[in-house]
C-alpha positions as CSV (number, residue, x, y, z in Angstrom):
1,X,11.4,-20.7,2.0
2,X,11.8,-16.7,3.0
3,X,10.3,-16.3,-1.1
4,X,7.9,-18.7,-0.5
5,X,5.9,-16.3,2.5
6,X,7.0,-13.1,0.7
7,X,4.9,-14.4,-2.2
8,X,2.8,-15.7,-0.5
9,X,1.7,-12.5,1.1
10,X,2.6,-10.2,-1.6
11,X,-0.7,-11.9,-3.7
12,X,-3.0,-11.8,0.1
13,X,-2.3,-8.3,0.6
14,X,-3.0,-7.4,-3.1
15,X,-6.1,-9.1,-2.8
16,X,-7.1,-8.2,0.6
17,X,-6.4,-4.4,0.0
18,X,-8.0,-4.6,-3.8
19,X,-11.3,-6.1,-1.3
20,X,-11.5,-3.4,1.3
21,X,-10.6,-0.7,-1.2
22,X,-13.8,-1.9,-3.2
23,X,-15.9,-2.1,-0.5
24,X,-15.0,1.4,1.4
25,X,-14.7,4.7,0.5
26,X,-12.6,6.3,3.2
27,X,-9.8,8.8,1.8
28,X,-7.1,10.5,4.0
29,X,-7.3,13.9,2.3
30,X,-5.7,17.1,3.3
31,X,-5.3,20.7,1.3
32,X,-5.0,19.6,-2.1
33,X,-3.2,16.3,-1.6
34,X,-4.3,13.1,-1.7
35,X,-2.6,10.4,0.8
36,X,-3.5,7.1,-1.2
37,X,-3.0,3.4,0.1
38,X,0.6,3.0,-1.7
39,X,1.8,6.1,0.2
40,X,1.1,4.8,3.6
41,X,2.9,1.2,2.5
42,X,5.7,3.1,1.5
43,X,6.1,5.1,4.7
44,X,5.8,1.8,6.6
45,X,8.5,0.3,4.2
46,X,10.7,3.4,4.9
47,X,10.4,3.2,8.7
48,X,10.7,-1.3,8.8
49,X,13.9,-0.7,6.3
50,X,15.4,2.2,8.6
51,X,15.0,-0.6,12.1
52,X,16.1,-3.3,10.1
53,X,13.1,-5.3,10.3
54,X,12.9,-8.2,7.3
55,X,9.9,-10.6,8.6
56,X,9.3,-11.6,4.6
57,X,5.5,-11.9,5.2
58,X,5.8,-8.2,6.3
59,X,7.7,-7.3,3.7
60,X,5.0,-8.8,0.4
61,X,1.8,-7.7,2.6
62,X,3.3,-4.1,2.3
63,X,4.5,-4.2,-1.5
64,X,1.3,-6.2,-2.4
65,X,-0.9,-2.8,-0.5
66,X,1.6,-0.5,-2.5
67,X,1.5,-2.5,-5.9
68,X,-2.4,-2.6,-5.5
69,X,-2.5,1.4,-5.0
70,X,-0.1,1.9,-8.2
71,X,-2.1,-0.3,-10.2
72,X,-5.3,2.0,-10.0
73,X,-5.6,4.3,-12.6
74,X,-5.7,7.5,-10.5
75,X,-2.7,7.3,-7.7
76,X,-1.1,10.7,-8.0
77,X,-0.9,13.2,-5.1
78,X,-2.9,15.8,-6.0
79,X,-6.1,15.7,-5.0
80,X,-8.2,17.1,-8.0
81,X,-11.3,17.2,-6.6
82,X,-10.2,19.5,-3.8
83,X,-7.3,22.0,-5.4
């Protein structure tokens, strides 16, 4: 049932993140680099994985924000418009 919730919430935060990336345009940008969506989720991942934390619903929300962020066609960290 864990598989169940992880994909469960791997497709709602895909969605949800795909939504409020559409309808906002707040970027977290800082001397030349770019600190995109995906980046955050990883961090979070990082940090969960180092205190052993394995909620599944946790876990797909995160991938699903960091799958949504890679699947844009412009997720590298340099920030062109500002270099």
């Amino acid at each position: 049932m864990e598989f169940v919730f992880y994909s469960l919430s791997l497709i709602l935060g895909y969605a949800f993140t795909r939504f409020v990336t559409e309808q906002t345009n707040f970027h977290l940008r800082m001397k030349g680099i770019w600190v995109h969506h995906w980046i955050l989720s990883a961090i979070a991942m990082a940090v969960l994985a180092a205190l052993g934390y394995d909620a599944p619903y946790v876990w797909g929300a995160l991938t699903g924000v960091a799958l949504e962020g890679l699947s844009r066609k412009n997720w590298s960290l340099r920030d062109t418009k500002r270099t």
